[in-house]
C-alpha positions in Angstrom: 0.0 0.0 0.0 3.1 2.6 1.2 4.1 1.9 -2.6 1.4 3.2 -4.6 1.9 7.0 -3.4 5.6 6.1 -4.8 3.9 4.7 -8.2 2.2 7.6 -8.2 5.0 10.3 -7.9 7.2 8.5 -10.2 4.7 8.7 -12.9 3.6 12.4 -12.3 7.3 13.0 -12.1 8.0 11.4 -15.9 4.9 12.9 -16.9 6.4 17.1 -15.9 9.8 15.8 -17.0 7.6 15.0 -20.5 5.6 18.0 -21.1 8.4 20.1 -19.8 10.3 18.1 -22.7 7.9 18.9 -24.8 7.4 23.0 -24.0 10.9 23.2 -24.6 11.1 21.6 -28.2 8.1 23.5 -29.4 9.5 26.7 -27.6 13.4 25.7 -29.7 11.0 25.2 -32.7 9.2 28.0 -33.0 12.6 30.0 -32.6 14.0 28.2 -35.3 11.0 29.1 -37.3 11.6 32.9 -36.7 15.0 32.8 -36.7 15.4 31.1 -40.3 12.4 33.7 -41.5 14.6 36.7 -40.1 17.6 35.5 -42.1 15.4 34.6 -44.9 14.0 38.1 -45.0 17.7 39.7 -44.6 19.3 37.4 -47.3 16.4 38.9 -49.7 17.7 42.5 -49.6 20.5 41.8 -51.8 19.1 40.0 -54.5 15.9 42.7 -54.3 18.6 45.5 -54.4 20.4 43.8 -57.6 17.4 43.9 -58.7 16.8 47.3 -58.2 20.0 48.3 -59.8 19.2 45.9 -63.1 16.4 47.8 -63.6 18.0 51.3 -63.9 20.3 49.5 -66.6 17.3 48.0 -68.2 15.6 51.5 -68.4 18.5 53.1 -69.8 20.4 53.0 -73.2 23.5 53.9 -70.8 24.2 53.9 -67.5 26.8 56.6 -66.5 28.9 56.7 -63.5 27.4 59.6 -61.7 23.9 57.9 -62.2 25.3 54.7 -60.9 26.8 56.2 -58.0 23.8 57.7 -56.9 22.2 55.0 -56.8 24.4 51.9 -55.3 25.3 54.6 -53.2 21.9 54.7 -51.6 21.9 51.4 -50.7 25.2 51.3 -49.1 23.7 54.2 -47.0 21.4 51.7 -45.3 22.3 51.1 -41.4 21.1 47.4 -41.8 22.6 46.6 -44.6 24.7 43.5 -45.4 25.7 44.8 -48.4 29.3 46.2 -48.7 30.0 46.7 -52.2 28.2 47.2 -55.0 29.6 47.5 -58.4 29.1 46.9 -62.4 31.5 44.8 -64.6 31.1 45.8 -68.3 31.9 42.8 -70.9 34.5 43.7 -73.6 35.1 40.7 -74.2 33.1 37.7 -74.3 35.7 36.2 -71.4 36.6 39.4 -70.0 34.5 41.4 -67.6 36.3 44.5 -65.8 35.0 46.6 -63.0 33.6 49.7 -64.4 31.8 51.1 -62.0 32.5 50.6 -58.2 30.4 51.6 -54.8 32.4 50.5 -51.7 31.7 51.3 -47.5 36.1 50.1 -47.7 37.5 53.3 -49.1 40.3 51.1 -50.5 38.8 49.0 -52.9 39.2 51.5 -55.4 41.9 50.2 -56.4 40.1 46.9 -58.2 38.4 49.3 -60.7 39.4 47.8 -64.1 39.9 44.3 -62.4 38.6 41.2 -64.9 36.1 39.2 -62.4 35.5 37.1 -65.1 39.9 36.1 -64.8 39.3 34.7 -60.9 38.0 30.9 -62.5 36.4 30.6 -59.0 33.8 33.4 -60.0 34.0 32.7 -63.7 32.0 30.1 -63.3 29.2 31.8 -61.3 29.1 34.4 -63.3 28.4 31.8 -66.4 25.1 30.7 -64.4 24.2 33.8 -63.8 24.7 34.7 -67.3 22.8 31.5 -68.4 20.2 31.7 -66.3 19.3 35.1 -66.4 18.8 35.2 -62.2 21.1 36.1 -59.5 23.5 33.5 -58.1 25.4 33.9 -55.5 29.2 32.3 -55.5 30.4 30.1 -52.5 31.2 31.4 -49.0 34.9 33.4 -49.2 37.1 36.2 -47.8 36.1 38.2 -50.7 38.5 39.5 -53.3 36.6 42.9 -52.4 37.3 44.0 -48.9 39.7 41.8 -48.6 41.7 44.0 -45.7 39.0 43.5 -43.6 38.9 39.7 -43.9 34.7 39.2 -43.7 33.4 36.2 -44.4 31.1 37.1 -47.1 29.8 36.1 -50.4 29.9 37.7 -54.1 26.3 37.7 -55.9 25.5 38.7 -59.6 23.5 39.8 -61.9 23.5 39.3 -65.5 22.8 42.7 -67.2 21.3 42.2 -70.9 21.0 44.4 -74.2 17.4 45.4 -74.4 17.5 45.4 -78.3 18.2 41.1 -77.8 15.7 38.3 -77.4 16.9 36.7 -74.1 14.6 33.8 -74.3 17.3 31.1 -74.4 20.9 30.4 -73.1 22.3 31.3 -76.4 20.0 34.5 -76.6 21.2 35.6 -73.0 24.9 34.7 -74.2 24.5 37.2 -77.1 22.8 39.5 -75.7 25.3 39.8 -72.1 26.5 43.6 -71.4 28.3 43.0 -67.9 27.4 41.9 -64.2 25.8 43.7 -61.7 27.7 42.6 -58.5 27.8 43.2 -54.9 29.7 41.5 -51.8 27.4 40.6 -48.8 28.8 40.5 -45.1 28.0 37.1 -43.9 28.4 37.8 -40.5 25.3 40.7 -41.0 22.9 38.2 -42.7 23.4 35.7 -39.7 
């Protein structure tokens, strides 16, 4: 008889230790849930602001470097932002993309204006997805070629920009039809 209150506790005891089990998972998981929507919604803003950018190309016959600069410059202006650079590589070549135009929050990476992305084989290759898909991509996790001194962890993410007199229906249409990359390095470290 003395051993049923002892039953008793033990099985309310397993049965908090359960539910308390329980809150806590559902509590983790709903943090998860907001947590991977926050970064979500943060890892949007530079694909939105390429975006952005590809549109003032696509509504000009030229874009020039004070109307550029306005622009990225705007962006970079952001408190939030994970965005560091922002910058336009102009094909002359069809393996040859230099840095024309260049928006930075590192003073010092003025000094890759006129720098051939398309020469680092690493981003070559990104740059032909973006190309052939027509979308952004975004290249693999580095200590970016841009900002380098500061050694971020961040990412590069492009843009293909297009002639708006071509078809870019196809691969081979978008191929023809390239003008440059739209570009911009992404602090890591802010997105998480």
């Amino acid at each position: 008889i003395a051993t049923i209150p002892i039953i008793a506790i033990m099985i309310w005891t397993q049965f908090e230790k359960n539910t308390i089990a329980l809150e806590m998972r559902q509590s983790f998981n709903q943090q998860m849930v907001s947590f991977e929507k926050s970064i979500s919604e943060r890892a949007a803003i530079p694909t939105a602001t390429l975006g952005g950018i590809r549109g003032l190309f696509s509504a000009s016959q030229e874009v020039t470097a004070a109307e550029f600069h306005r622009y990225a410059a705007d962006y970079l202006r952001e408190p939030q932002t994970a965005i560091r650079t922002i910058g336009f590589a102009k094909l002359s070549e069809p393996s040859v993309a230099k840095i024309s135009f260049l928006e930075s929050l590192n003073p010092s990476d003025v000094k890759y204006q006129g720098y051939d992305l398309l020469s680092d084989a690493a981003l070559q290759s990104v740059m032909e997805s973006a190309r052939d898909s027509g979308y952004v991509v975004m290249s693999n996790k580095t200590t970016s070629l841009l900002d380098a001194d500061e050694k971020r962890i961040q990412t590069l993410v492009f843009s293909p920009v297009f002639s708006n007199e071509k078809d870019t229906m196809t691969v081979n249409e978008r191929r023809q039809a390239l003008e440059g990359y739209i570009f911009a390095s992404i602090d890591l470290q802010k997105i998480l």
